[in-house]
C-alpha positions in Angstrom: 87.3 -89.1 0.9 90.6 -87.2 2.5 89.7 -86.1 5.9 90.9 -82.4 6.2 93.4 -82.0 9.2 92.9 -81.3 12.7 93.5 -77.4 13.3 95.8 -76.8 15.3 95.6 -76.3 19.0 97.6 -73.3 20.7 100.5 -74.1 22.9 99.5 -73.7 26.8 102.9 -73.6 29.2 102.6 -76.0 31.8 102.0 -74.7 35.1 104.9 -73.2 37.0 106.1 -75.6 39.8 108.2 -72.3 41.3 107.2 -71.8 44.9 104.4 -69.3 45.2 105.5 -66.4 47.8 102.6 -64.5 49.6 102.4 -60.8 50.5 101.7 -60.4 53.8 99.2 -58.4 55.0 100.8 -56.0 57.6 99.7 -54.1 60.3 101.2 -50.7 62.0 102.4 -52.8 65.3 105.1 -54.5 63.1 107.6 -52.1 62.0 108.6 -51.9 65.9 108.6 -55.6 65.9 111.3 -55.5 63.3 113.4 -52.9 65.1 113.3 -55.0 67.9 114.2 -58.3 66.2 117.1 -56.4 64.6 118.1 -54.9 68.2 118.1 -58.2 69.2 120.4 -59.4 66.5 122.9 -56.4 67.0 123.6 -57.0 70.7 123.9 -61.0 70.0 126.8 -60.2 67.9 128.5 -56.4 68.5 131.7 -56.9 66.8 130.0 -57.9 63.7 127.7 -54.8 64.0 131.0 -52.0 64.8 132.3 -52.8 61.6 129.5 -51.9 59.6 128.5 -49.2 62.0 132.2 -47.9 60.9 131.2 -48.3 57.2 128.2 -46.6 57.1 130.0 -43.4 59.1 132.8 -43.0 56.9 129.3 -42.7 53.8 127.9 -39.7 56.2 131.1 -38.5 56.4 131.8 -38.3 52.6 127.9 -37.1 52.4 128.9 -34.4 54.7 132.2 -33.6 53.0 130.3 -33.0 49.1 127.7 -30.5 51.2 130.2 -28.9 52.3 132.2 -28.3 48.6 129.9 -29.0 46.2 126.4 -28.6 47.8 124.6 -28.7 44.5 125.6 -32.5 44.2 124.3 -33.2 48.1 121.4 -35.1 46.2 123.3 -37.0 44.0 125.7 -38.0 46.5 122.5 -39.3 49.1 121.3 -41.1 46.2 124.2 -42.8 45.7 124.5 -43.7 49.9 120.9 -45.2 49.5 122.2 -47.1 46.6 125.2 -48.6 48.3 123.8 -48.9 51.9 121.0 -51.6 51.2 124.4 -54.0 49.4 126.2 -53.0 52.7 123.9 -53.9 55.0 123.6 -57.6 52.9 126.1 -58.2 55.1 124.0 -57.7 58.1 120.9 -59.6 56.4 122.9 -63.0 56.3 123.9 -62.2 59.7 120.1 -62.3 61.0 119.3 -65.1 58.2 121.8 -67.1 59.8 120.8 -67.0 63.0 117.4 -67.9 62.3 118.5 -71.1 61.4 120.3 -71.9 64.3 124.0 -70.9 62.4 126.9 -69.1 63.7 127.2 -65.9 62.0 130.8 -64.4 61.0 132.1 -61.8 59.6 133.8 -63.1 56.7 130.9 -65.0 55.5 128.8 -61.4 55.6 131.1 -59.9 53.5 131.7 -62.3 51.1 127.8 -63.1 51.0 127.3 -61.0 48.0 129.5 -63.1 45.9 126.6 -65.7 45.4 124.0 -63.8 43.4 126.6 -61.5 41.3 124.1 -61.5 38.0 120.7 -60.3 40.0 122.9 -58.4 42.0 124.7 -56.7 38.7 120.9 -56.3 37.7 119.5 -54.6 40.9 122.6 -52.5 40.8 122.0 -51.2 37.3 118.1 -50.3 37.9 119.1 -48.5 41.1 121.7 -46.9 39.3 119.6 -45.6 36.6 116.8 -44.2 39.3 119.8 -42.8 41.0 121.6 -40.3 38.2 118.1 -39.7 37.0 117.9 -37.8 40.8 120.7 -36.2 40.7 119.7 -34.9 37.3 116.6 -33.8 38.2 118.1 -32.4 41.7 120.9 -30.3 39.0 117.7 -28.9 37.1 115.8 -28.0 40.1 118.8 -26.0 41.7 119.3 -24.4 37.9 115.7 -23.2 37.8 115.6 -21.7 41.2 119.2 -20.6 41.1 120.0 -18.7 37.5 122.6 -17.0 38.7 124.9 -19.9 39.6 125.0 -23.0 41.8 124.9 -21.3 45.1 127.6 -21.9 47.8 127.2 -24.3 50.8 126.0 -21.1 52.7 123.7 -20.2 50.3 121.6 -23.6 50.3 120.8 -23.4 53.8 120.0 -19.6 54.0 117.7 -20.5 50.6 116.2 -23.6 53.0 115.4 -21.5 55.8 114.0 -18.6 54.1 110.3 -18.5 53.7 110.7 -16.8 50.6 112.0 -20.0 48.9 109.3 -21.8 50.2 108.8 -22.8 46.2 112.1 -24.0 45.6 112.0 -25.7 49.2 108.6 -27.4 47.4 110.0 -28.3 44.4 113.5 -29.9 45.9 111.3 -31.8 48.4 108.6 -33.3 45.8 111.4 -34.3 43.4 114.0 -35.6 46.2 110.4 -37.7 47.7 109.3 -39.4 44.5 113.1 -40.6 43.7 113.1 -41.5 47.2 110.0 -43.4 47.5 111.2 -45.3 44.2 114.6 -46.3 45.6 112.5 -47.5 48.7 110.3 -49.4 46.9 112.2 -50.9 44.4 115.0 -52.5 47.2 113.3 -52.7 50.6 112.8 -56.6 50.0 114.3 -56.8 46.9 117.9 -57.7 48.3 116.9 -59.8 51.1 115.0 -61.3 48.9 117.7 -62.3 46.3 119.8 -63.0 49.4 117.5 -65.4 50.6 115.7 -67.5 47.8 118.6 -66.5 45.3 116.0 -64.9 42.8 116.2 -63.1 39.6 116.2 -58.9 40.2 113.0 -58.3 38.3 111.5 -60.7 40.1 112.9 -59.3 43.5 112.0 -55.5 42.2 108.6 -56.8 41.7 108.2 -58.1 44.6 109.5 -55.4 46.5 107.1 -53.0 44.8 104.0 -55.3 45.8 104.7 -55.3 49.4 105.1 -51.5 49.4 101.6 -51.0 47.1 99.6 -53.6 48.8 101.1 -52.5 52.8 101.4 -48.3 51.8 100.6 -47.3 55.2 102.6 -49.8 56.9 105.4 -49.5 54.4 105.4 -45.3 55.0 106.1 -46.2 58.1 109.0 -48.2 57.9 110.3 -45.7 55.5 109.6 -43.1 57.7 111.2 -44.7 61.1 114.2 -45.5 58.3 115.0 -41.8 57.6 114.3 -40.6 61.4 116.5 -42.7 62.9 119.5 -42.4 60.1 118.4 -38.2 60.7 119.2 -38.8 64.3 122.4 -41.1 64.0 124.0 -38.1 61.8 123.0 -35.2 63.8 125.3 -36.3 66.2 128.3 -35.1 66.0 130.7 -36.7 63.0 127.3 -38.9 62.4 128.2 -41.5 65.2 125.3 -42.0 66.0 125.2 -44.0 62.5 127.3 -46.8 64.9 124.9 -48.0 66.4 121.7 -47.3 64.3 123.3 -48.3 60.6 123.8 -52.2 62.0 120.1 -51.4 64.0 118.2 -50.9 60.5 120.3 -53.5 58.6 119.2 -56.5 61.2 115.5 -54.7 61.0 115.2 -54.9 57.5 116.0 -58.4 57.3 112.9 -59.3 59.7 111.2 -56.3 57.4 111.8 -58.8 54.6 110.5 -61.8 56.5 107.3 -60.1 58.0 106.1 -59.0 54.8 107.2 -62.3 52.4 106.3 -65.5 53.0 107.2 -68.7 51.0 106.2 -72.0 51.3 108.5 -74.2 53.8 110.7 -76.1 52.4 111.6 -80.0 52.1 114.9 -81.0 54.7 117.1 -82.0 52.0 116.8 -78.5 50.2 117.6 -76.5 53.6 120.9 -74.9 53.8 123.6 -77.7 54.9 125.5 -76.2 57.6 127.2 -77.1 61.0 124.9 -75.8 62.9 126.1 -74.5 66.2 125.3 -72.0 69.6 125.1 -68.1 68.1 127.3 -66.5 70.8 
């Protein structure tokens, strides 16, 4: 008699052998920490600092520039600064990555950085982008609802902010310019450290990033919070210079932001980075 034949058994993946990250738990203390870990890292190296303090004052300065002529794109254009000053301040992250292992950090190496993870990078870049013309789109309808008889001038956005009789369209620009915000924060406040550091996929970065935000909200407001008060104060100055010395400040922060809140296991000697190492001066 024929035995029948053994049914088949579905396939189970093996178990990933990808090192496990953990979300740290954060508390309100640490955000401070961070600013001054990234002071710390900005007066170890000035020069290094002044040239992306210079880069992120010529962005206010075009900011500025599109409020003046075409205020109705002012939230498009910010959008578009939020996208681009997280990949400018990579620069700074390898900066404060190298110097925690005992490296000597240089400029050309932080601006060439990015060259190393051009496909998440590309990724990261397109997701942002997306979130970022879906603001100013939604920044274009907002104005157009409020606004029916044309995009008003430069003047007439900040009498319309200032009146209390707007107080709706002041509402209504401030809830859509939030969420967009909050999701451009959550989406990259790790993310590129992250892919700067273990050389990770995007999604996986995004994801990440997200987690530490829902998991550490309070904390994470915060940060977000201290972010946009101290960029506020760097362009109120006059011709944003201010942006000098607190662009390079935030940069170095958000690197120790990165490495408070995500913590992998250590790894074996021979897979550490291989260079000379040498005095940080």
């Amino acid at each position: 008699m024929q035995s029948s034949p053994a049914t088949p058994q579905p396939y189970v993946p093996p178990p990933s052998e990808a090192p496990r990250k953990t979300i740290n738990a954060l508390n309100f203390r640490q955000p401070f920490a961070w600013l001054r870990k990234g002071a710390a890292d900005l007066i170890a190296h000035p020069g290094i600092a002044a040239f992306y303090g210079v880069a992120f004052c010529v962005m206010a300065g075009v900011l500025a520039a599109v409020f003046r002529s075409k205020p109705e794109y002012t939230m498009s254009i910010a959008s578009g600064c939020l996208l681009l000053g997280p990949f400018l301040a990579m620069g700074l992250y390898e900066v404060s990555r190298r110097r925690e292992l005992g490296l000597v950090p240089e400029l050309g190496d932080s601006v060439t950085c990015w060259h190393r993870h051009i496909p998440s990078m590309a990724m990261l870049v397109l997701v942002l982008i997306v979130l970022e013309l879906l603001w100013g789109r939604a920044s274009l309808v907002v104005f157009a609802v409020f606004f029916n008889t044309g995009m008003p001038s430069t003047t007439g956005v900040v009498q319309a902010i200032f009146n209390p009789k707007n107080w709706e369209f002041v509402l209504a620009y401030g809830v859509v310019g939030g969420a967009f915000a909050f999701l451009v924060f959550a989406t990259s406040v790790v993310s590129i450290p992250m892919i700067l550091d273990r050389d990770t996929d995007a999604v996986s970065a995004a994801i990440t990033s997200l987690e530490v935000v829902f998991q550490n909200m309070g904390v994470m407001l915060l940060w977000g919070g201290l972010l946009t008060f101290l960029v506020v104060v760097g362009m109120w100055l006059p011709w944003s210079l201010g942006l000098l010395l607190v662009g390079p400040l935030l940069g170095h922060a958000s690197w120790h932001a990165y490495r408070g809140a995500v913590e992998w296991p250590a790894l074996p000697a021979a897979e550490l980075v291989t260079e000379k190492p040498g005095a940080v001066d």
